[in-house]
N, C-alpha and C positions, 0 to 999 in steps of 0.2 A: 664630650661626644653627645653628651643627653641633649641636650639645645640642639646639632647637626640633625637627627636622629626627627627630632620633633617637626621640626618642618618638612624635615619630606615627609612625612605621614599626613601633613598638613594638606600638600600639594597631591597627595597622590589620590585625591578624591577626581582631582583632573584625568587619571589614567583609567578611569571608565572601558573595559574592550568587551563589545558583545559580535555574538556572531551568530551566523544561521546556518546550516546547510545548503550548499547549492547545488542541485537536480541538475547533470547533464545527461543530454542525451546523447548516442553515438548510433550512426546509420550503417548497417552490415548489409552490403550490396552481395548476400552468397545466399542462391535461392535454397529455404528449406521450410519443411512442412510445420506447425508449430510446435510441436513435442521437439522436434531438432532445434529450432530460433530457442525456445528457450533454454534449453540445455547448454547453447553457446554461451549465451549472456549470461548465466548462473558463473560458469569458469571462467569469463572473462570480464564481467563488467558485473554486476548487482543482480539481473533480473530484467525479462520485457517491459517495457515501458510503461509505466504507470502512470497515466494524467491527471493529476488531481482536481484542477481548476484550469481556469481559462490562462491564467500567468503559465503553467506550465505546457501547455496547449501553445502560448502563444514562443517558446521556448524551442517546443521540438520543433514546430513550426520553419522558425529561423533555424535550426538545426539545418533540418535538410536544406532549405535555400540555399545556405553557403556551402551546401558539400559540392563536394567537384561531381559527385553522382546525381543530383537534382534532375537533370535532363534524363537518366535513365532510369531513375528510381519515380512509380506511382503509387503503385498499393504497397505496403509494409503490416507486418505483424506488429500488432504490439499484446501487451499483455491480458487485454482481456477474452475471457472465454467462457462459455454455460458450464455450470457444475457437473456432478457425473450423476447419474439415478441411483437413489442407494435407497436402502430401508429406512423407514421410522423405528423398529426393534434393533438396535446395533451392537446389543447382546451375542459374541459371536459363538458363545457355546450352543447359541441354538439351528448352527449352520452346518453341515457337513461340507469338506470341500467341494467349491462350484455350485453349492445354492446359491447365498449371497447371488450370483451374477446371473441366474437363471430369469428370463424373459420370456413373453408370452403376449407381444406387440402382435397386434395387428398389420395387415399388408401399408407398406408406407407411413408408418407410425413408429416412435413420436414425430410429428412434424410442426410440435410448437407454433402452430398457424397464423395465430395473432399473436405471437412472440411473449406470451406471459402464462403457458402452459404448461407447469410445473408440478401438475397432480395426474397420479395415474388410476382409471379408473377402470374397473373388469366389462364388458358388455355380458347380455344372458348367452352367447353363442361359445363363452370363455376366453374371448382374445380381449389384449388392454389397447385402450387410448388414451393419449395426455389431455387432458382439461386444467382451464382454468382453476388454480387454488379456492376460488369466490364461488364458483357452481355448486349448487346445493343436489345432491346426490344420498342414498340412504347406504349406511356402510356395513360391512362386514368385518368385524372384529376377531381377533383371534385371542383364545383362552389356553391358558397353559394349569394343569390342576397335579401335580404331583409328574406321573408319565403319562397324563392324558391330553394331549393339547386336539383341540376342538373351534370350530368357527362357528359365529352367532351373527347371524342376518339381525339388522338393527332396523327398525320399519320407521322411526323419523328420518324428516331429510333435514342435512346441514351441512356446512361447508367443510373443508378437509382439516381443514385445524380445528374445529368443533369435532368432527370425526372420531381425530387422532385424541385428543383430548377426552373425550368420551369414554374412548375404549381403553385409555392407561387408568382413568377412576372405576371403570365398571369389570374390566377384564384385563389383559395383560395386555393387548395392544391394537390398532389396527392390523388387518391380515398381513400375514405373510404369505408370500405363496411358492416356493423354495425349490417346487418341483412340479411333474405332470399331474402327480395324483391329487396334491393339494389344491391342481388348479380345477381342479374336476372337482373335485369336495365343494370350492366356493362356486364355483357355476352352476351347479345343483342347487345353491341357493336362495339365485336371483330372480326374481319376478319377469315377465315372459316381459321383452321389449323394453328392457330398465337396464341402466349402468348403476354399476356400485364403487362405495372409492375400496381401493385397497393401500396402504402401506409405503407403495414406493412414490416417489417424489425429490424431487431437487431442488436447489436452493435459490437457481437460476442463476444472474451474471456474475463471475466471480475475477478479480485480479489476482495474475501468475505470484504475486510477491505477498498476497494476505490483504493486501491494503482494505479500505473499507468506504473507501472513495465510491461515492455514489455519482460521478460526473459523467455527462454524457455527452457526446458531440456525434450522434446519428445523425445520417443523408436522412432527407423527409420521408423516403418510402420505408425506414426499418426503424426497426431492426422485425422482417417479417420470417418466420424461421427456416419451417420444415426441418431438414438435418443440418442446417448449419449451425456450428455451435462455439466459434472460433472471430473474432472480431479482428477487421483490418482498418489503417488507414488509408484514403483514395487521396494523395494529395493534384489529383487530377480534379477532385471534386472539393478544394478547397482543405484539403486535411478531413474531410468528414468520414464516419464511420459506416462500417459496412460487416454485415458476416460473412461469412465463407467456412467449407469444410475444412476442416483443419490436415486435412492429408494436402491440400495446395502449397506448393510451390511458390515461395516468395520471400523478399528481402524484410529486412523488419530490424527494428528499433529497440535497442536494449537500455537502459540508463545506470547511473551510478550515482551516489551524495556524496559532494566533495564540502570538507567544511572549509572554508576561506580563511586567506590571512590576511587581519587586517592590520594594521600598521597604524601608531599616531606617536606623533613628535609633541613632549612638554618640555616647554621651559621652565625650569626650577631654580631658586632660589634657596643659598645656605647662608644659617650665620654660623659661624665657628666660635667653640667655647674656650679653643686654645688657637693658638699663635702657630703650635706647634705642630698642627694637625692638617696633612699633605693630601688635598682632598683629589686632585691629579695620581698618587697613591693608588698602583693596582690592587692591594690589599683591601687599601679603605675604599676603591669605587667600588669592589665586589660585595665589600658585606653591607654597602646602602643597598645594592642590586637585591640583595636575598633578603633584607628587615624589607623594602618596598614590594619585593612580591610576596611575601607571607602578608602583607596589609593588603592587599589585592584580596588575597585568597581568602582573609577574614571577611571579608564585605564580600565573597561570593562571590568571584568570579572563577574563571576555569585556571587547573591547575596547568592546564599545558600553554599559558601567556608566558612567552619571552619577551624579557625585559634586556635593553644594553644601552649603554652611552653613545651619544653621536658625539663623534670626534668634527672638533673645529679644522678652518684651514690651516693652522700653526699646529696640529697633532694633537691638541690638550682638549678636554670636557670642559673645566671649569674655567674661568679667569673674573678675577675679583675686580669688582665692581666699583669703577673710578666713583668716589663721591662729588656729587655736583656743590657747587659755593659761588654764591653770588659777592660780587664787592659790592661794599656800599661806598656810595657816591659821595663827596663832598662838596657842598654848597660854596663856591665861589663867589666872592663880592668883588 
């Protein structure tokens, strides 16, 4: 059996199987606002849709074409959406409940104007607006000293991550501002006709699934904000992106990863060490089956390859190998 044995470990370099994941998408024609699209798709499929690249772009794409909804279905949800505002201190012993979520917006603010408005900054009147992360503004830090925590007006100007940065080396943090009174503390501190940065900030466009897909297929006028903070596709507009409030009403696009089966036919060759060794034998095709998938799985492939025998048209796997013989000729006089 050792000679049997050795050759198909020979041959099984030929049974190579790799495989990928394959992204589909699936199109859900039941209008719902985006907190509801993606809770569907969580229970029922993966997760909103996630585009990573143009190949997958050019996938959902054909998705909807061949759905039988194409003709009804234009704007769809998919997965992406703006982060939420939170704090830079995310220490939560330092919150009672409903600070954390306490705001202090100005009228029609944030409205993320040029769509990359991810810092929020105090005016001297005490109301906030979102500004650009890159705007150089002078901060107000906040200091925590045993039970005395205190804000400190900082008279250089620098960007919010210089800021934030700042005030974790110098003090405990950029401000927090938790409530009414604290928002009064730090407005008392700002210089007549100046904005300060304070603390909160968002991370801006985030995918429903985690992904880290920086891909983007915006229509040319966006993504330009104000409150929209919820990403659709127009396939009216070619599949391009668009935001919208996330309380709208709309169909929308969920995906799943299916890994594939690939399938490949080898022909193999055995010599046998005995005469008496019945390679047709359901015993003996099963234990090649199991020594050729443990050699698979030595050389790294996955453990869930099914291996089995293709049955010929007479029922048998094997059938031994007519040798070929030439006669040789004799020279006639």
């Amino acid at each position: 059996m050792a000679r049997l044995l050795l050759s198909i470990i020979v041959v099984s370099g030929l049974c190579a199987v790799s495989s990928a994941a394959v992204r589909q998408y699936h199109v859900v024609n039941e209008l719902k606002n985006m907190t509801e699209a993606q809770q569907h798709c969580r229970e029922n499929y993966m997760d909103l849709a996630t585009i990573r690249d143009l190949q997958d772009l050019e996938t959902l794409n054909a998705t909807l074409s061949s759905s039988k909804m194409a003709a009804s279905v234009s704007r769809v949800w998919i997965g992406l959406h703006m982060d939420s505002w939170k704090w830079s201190l995310t220490n939560s012993s330092f919150y009672k409940p409903g600070e954390m979520e306490f705001r202090g917006w100005s009228l029609g603010q944030p409205n993320n104007y040029v769509g990359e408005e991810f810092c929020a900054a105090m005016y001297n009147d005490g109301t906030w607006l979102d500004y650009g992360c890159s705007d150089n503004f002078r901060p107000i830090c906040f200091d925590v000293k045993g039970p005395n925590e205190t804000f400190v007006f900082i008279s250089t100007y620098m960007n919010w991550t210089e800021a934030q940065s700042y005030c974790r080396e110098h003090h405990t943090d950029l401000a927090i501002v938790r409530n009414l009174e604290e928002n009064l503390k730090v407005q008392k501190l700002i210089p007549t006709v100046e904005f300060v940065w304070i603390g909160l900030f968002r991370d801006g466009w985030k995918w429903s699934d985690g992904s880290d897909s920086s891909f983007r297929n915006w229509k040319s006028n966006e993504p330009v904000g104000f409150s929209e903070d919820c990403v659709s596709a127009d396939f009216s507009a070619g599949g391009r992106w668009e935001i919208l409030k996330c309380d709208v009403m709309s169909a929308f696009i969920c995906y799943r990863d299916v890994e594939p089966v690939a399938m490949r036919v080898v022909k193999v060759r055995l010599q046998k060490s005995s005469s008496s060794v019945d390679l047709n034998d359901p015993v003996v095709m099963e234990g090649l089956l199991k020594q050729l998938k443990q050699k698979l799985k030595d050389q790294g492939h996955d453990d869930d390859i099914k291996l089995s025998w293709k049955k010929q048209a007479d029922g048998k796997v094997f059938h031994k190998e007519e040798k070929k013989s030439r006669k040789k000729g004799r020279d006639e006089l």
